[in-house]
C-alpha positions in Angstrom: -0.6 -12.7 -40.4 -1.7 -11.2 -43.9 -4.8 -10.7 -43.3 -4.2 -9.2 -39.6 -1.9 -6.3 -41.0 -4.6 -6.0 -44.1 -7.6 -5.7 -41.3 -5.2 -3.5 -38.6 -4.5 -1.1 -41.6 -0.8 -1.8 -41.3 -0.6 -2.2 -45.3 -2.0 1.0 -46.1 0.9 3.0 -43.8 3.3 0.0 -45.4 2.1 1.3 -48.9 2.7 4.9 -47.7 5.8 4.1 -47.0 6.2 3.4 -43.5 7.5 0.1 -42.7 8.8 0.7 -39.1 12.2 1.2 -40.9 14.5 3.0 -38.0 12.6 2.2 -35.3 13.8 -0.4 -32.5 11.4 -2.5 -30.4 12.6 -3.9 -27.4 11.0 -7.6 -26.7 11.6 -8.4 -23.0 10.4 -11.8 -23.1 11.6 -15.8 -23.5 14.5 -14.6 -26.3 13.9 -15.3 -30.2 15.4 -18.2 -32.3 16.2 -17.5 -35.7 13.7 -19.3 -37.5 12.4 -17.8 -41.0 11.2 -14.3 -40.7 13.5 -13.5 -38.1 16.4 -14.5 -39.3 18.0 -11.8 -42.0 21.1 -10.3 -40.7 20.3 -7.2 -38.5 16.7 -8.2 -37.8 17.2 -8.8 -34.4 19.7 -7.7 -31.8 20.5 -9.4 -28.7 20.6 -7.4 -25.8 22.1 -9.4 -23.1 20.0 -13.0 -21.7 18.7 -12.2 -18.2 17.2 -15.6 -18.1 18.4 -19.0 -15.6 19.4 -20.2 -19.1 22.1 -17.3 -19.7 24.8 -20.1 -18.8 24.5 -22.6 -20.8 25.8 -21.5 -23.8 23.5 -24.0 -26.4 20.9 -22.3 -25.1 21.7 -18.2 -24.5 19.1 -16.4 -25.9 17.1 -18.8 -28.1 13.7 -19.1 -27.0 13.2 -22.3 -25.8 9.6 -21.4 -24.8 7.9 -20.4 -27.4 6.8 -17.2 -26.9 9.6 -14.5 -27.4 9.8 -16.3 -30.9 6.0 -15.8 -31.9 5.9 -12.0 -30.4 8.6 -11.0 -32.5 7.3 -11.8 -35.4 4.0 -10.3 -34.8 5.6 -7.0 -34.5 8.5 -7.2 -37.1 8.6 -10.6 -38.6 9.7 -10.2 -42.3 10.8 -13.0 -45.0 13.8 -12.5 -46.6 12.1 -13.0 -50.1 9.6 -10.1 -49.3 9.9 -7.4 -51.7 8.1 -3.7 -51.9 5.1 -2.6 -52.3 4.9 -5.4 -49.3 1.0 -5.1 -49.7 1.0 -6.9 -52.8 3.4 -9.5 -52.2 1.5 -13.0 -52.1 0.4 -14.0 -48.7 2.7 -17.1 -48.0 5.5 -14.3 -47.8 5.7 -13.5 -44.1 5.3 -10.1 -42.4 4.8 -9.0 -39.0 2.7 -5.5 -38.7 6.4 -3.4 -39.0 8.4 -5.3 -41.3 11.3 -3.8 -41.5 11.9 -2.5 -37.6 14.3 -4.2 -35.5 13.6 -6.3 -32.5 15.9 -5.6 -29.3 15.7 -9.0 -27.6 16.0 -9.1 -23.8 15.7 -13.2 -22.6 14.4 -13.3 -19.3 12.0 -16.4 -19.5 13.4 -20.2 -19.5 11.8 -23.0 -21.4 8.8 -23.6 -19.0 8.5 -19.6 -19.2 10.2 -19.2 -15.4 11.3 -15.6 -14.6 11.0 -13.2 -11.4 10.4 -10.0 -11.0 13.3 -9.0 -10.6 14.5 -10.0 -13.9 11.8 -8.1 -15.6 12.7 -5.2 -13.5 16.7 -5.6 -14.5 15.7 -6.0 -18.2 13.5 -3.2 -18.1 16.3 -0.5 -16.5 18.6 -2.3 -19.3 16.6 -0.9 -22.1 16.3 2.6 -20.4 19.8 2.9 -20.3 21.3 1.5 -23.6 18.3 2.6 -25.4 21.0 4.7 -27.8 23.7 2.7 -27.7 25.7 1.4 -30.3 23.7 2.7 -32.9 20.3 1.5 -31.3 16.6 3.7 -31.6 14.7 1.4 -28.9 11.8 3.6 -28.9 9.4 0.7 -28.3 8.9 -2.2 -25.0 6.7 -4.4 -26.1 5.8 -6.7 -22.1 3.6 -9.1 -22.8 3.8 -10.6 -19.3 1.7 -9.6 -16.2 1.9 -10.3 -12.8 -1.5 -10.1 -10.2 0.0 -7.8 -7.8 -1.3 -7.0 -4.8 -0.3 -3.5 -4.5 -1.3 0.0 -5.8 0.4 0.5 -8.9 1.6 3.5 -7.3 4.2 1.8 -5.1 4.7 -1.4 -7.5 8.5 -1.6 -8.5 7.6 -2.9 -11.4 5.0 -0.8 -11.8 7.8 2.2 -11.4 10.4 0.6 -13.6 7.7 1.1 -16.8 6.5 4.2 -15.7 10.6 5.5 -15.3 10.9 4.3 -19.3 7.9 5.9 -20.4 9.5 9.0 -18.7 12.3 8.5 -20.4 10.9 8.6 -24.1 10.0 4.9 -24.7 6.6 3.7 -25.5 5.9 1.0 -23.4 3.1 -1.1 -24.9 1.9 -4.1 -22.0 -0.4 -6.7 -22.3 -3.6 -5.9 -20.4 -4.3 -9.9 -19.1 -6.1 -12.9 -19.9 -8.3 -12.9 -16.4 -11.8 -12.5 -18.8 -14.0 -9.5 -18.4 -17.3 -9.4 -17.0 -20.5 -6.9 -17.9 -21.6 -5.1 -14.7 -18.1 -5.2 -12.6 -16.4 -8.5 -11.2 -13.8 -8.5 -12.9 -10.0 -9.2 -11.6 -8.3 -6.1 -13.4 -6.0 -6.0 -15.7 -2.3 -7.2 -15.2 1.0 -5.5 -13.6 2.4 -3.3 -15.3 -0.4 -2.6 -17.6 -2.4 -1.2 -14.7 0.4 1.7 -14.7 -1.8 4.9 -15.6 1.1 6.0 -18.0 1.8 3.0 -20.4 -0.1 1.7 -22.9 -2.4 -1.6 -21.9 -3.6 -3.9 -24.7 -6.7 -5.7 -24.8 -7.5 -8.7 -27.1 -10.4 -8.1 -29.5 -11.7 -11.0 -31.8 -12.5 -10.3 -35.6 -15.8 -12.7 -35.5 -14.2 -14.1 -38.3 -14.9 -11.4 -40.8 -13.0 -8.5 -42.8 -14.7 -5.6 -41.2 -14.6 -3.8 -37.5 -18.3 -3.3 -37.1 -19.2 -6.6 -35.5 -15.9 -7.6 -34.0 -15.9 -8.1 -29.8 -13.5 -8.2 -27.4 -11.9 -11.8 -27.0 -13.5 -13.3 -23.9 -9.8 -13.6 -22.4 -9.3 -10.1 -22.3 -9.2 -8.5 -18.4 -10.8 -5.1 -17.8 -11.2 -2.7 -15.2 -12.7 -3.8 -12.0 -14.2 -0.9 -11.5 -15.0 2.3 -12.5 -12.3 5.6 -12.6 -9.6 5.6 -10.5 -9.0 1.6 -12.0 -6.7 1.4 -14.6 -8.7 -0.4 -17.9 -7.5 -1.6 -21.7 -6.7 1.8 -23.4 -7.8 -0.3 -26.4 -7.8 -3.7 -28.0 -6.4 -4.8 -30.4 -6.7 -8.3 -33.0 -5.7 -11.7 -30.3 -7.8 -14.0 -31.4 -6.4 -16.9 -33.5 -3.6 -15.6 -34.9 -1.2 -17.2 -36.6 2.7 -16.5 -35.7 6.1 -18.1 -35.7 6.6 -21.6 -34.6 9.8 -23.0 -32.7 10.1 -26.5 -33.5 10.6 -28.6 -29.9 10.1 -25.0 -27.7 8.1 -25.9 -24.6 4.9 -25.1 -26.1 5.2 -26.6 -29.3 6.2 -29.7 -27.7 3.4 -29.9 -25.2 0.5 -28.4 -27.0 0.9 -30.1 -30.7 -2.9 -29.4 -31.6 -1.7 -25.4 -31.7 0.8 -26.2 -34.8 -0.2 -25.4 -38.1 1.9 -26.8 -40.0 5.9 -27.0 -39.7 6.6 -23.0 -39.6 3.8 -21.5 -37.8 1.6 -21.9 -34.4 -2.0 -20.3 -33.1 -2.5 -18.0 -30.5 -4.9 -16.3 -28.2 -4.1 -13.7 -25.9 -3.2 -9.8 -24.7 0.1 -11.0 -25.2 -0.3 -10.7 -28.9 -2.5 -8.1 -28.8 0.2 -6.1 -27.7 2.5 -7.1 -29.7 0.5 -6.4 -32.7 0.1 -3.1 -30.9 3.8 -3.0 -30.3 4.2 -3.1 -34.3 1.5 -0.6 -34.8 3.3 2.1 -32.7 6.5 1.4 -34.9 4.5 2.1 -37.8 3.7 5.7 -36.3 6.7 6.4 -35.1 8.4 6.1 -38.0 6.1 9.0 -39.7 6.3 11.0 -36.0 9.7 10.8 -35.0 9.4 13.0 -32.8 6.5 11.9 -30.7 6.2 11.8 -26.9 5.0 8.3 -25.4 1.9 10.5 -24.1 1.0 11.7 -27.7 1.5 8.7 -29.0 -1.0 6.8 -26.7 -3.5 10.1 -27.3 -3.3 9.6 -30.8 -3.9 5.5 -30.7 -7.1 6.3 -28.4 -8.8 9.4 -30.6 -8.6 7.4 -33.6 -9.8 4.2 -32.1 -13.2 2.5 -33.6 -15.1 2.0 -30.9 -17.2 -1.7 -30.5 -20.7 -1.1 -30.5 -21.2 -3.7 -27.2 -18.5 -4.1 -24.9 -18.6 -1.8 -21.8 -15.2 0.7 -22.3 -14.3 -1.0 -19.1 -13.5 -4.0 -21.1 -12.5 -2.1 -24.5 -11.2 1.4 -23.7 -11.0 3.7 -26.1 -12.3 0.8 -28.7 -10.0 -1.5 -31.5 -7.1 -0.5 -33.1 -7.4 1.7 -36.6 -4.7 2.2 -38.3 -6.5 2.9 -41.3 -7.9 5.7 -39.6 -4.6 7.2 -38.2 -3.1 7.3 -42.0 -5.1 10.3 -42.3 -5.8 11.4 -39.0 -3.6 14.4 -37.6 -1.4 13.5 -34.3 -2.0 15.4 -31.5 0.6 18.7 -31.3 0.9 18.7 -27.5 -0.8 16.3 -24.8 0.4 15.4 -21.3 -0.9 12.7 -19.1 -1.8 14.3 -15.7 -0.9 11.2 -12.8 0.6 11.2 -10.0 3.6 9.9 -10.2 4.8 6.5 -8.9 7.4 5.9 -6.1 7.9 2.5 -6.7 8.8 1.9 -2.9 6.5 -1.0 -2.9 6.9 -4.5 -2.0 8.8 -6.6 -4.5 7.4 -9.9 -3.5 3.7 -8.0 -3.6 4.4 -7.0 -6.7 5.2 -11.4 -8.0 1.2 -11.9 -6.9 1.2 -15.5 -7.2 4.2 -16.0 -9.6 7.0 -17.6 -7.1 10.3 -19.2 -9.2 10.6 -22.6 -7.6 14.1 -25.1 -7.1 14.1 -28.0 -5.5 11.3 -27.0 -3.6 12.6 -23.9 -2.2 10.4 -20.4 -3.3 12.0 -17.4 -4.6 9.9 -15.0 -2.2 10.3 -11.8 -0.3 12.2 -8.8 -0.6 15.3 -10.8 -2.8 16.5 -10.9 -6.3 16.8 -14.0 -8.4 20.4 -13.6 -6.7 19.2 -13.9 -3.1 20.6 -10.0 -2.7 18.4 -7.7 -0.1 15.9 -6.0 -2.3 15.7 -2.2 -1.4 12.8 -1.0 -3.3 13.0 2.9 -2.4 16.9 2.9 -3.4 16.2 0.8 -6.5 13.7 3.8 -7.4 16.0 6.5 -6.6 18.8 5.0 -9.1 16.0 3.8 -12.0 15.0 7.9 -11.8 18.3 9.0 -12.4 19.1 6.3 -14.9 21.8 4.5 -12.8 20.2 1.1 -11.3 22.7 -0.4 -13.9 26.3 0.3 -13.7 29.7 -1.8 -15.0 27.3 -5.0 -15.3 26.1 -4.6 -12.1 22.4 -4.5 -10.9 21.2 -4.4 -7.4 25.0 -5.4 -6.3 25.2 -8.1 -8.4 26.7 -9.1 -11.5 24.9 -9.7 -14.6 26.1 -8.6 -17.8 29.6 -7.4 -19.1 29.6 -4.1 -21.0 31.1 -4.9 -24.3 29.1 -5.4 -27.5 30.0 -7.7 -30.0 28.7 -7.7 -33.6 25.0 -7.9 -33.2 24.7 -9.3 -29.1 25.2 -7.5 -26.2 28.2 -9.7 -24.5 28.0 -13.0 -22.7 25.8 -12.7 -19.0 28.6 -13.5 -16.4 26.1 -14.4 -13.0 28.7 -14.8 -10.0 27.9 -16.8 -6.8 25.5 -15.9 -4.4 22.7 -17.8 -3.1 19.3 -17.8 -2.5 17.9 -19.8 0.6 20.3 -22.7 0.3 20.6 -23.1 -3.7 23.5 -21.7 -5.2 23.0 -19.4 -8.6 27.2 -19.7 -9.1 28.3 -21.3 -12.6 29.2 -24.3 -11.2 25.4 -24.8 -10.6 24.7 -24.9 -14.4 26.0 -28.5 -14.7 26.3 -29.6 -18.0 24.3 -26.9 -19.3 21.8 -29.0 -18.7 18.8 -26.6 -17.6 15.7 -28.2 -18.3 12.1 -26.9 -18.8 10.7 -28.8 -15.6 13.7 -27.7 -13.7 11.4 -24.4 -12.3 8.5 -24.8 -11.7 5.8 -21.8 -10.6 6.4 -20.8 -14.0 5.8 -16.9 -14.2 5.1 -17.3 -17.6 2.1 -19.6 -17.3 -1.1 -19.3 -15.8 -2.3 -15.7 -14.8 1.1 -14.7 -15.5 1.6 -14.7 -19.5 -1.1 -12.0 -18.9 -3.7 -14.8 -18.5 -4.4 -18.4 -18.6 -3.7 -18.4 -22.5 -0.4 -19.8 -22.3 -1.5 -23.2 -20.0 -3.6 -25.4 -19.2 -7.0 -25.9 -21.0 -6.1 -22.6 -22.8 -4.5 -24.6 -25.5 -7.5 -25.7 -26.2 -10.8 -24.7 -28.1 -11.2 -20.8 -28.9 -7.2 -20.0 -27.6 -5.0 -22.2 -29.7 -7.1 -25.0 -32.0 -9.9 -22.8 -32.5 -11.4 -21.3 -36.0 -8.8 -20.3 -38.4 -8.0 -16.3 -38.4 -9.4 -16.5 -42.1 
């Protein structure tokens, strides 16, 4: 990770003084234990666990997956030894590209990565609404997740719900997918929400293995545009290649895919899921110097100052790779406003999960119904998200999900009451013996195309994603 925030540029804004200090990123993902680098008093704040695990109280928001883990330290990681100029300590100390912002975590994912939509919906209005609370600046959601929805992002509800943050002030940085790009059109498209016109979607690039941006490419994970203007495609890429992050000893992955371990702290990683969350760490850095930037400047600035990669089509590359070097100097933008149309989000919810179904026992989360069986009303969902109201005494979409009391550094314990969906009951007495296990759900909605791309299963663990060539 030293030589990714040397390459990015993040040590040159470190050594002017910008750290990321007061800014908060949001990490809506599998939760984050607190392994070294993460684990300094006030580093991260838990923002309540959305996740199937949020009832068994050994495993409330540690990240039995994996992946929350190794995302937050990309964008904020920082040892507890580290100490300024952070550019010259020696490269064993750890430092994610924003060392000293804050991680909001949101758990959503379970240990085989299983969530719904409707989770990541819920977790996303969460953030919107307590984004100030309790002494909290989330300024920063970092989603590196995608769905392949089969809908216009116009009417997606998830779609909506990161279009109603950006709205609201909050950068929303998404991971643009792991479904490969292709010269010449053919391509998939990138992932839901990335495909929103209004956030920020993050490409992979690959370094080549050298110190310089000249002959880097984009990884050959990393979804484009299928097509020319009106598709959505990467705004820009940004480093995914082989990257070296946080390990969770016994997580999912780290049991499963051993070859990916580096040694007893740290795993290797492929993907637009870190690619955003480097770029999640980069917008920290900028928004520490630019308080007062709008999400649409913000995104303007990252694509002027981009380096643009002398082969891939901008289909597959956008604007080009992240420069931070280049922004140090580079003056912000003093006014810009993206000109979309904006979303409705009265879509289909169950369009909107693609192929990504929560399974129990054999019976399929589908259809126009929350993790919680409730009716799924997409147009009065959007209607309460706009006003900043889809969450209210713990409650979302009828049911109950969270109290409303914070405690030291957690949002208070998730309280899920007892309905049903199609026959399997979601009550507490259903967590027996806290006893959740990672095979319990399968359809996974973190694996496959879902972790925005194949990176995070099957023979992705192998060869160029996780075992490959050292970042060095």
């Amino acid at each position: 990770m030293y030589s990714t925030t040397l390459y990015t540029g993040a040590q040159a804004w470190w050594t002017a003084g910008y750290t990321g200090k007061g800014v908060d990123v949001a990490l809506i993902d599998t939760g984050v234990s607190p392994v070294a680098g993460l684990d300094s008093p006030g580093k991260v704040i838990n923002g309540p666990d959305l996740s199937l695990e949020s009832q068994a109280s050994n495993l409330t928001r540690l990240d039995t997956y994996g992946h929350g883990t190794f995302m937050a330290g990309l964008i904020a990681g920082r040892d507890t030894d580290l100490k300024a100029p952070y550019a010259l300590a020696t490269a064993s100390i750890y430092r994610g590209m924003a060392p000293d912002a804050r991680i909001v975590s949101l758990k959503v994912g379970t240990a085989d990565g299983g969530v719904d939509i409707s989770q990541m919906i819920a977790a996303i209005d969460w953030v919107v609404q307590h984004k100030s609370d309790n002494g909290l600046n989330i300024r920063v959601i970092n989603i590196s997740y995608g769905t392949n929805s089969t809908q216009d992002s116009y009417v997606d509800p998830l779609s909506y719900a990161v279009e109603q943050a950006w709205k609201k002030g909050i950068v929303v940085v998404a991971a643009a997918g792991n479904s490969g790009y292709q010269v010449g059109g053919g391509a998939p498209g990138i992932a839901d929400p990335a495909y929103n016109p209004f956030v920020i979607a993050v490409g992979g690039s690959d370094s080549m293995g050298t110190p310089t941006l000249a002959d880097d490419a984009v990884g050959a994970y990393s979804a484009s545009a299928r097509c020319n203007a009106p598709c959505k495609r990467p705004d820009f890429v940004a480093p995914g290649s082989h990257l070296q992050g946080l390990r969770v000893p016994n997580s999912y992955i780290d049991a499963t895919n051993p070859t990916g371990s580096l040694d007893n702290r740290y795993f290797r990683g492929s993907g637009t899921s870190e690619s955003a969350a480097i770029a999640s760490g980069a917008v920290a850095l900028v928004l520490q110097k630019y308080p007062k930037m709008t999400p649409d400047q913000v995104k303007a600035f990252f694509n002027a100052n981009a380096f643009a990669l002398g082969g891939p089509s901008p289909l597959a590359q956008g604007s080009g790779e992240l420069n931070l070097t280049k922004m140090l100097v580079a003056s912000p933008p003093s006014k810009y406003t993206q000109k979309f149309h904006l979303g409705t989000g009265t879509g289909s919810l169950e369009a909107a999960r693609g192929q990504d179904h929560l399974t129990r026992d054999g019976v399929v989360l589908t259809g126009e119904q929350d993790i919680f069986g409730q009716p799924f009303n997409a147009a009065a969902m959007a209607k309460l998200e706009a006003s900043g109201s889809s969450w209210s005494g713990g409650k979302w979409n009828g049911s109950s999900w969270s109290g409303n009391s914070w405690s030291g550094s957690s949002w208070s314990s998730s309280i899920w009451t007892g309905n049903s969906w199609s026959g399997s009951s979601w009550s507490a007495s259903s967590w027996s013996a806290n006893s959740w296990s990672g095979n319990s759900w399968s359809g996974s909605s973190w694996s496959g195309n879902s972790w925005s791309g194949s990176s995070w299963s099957g023979n992705s663990w192998s060869s160029d994603a996780w075992m490959g060539a050292s970042w060095d």
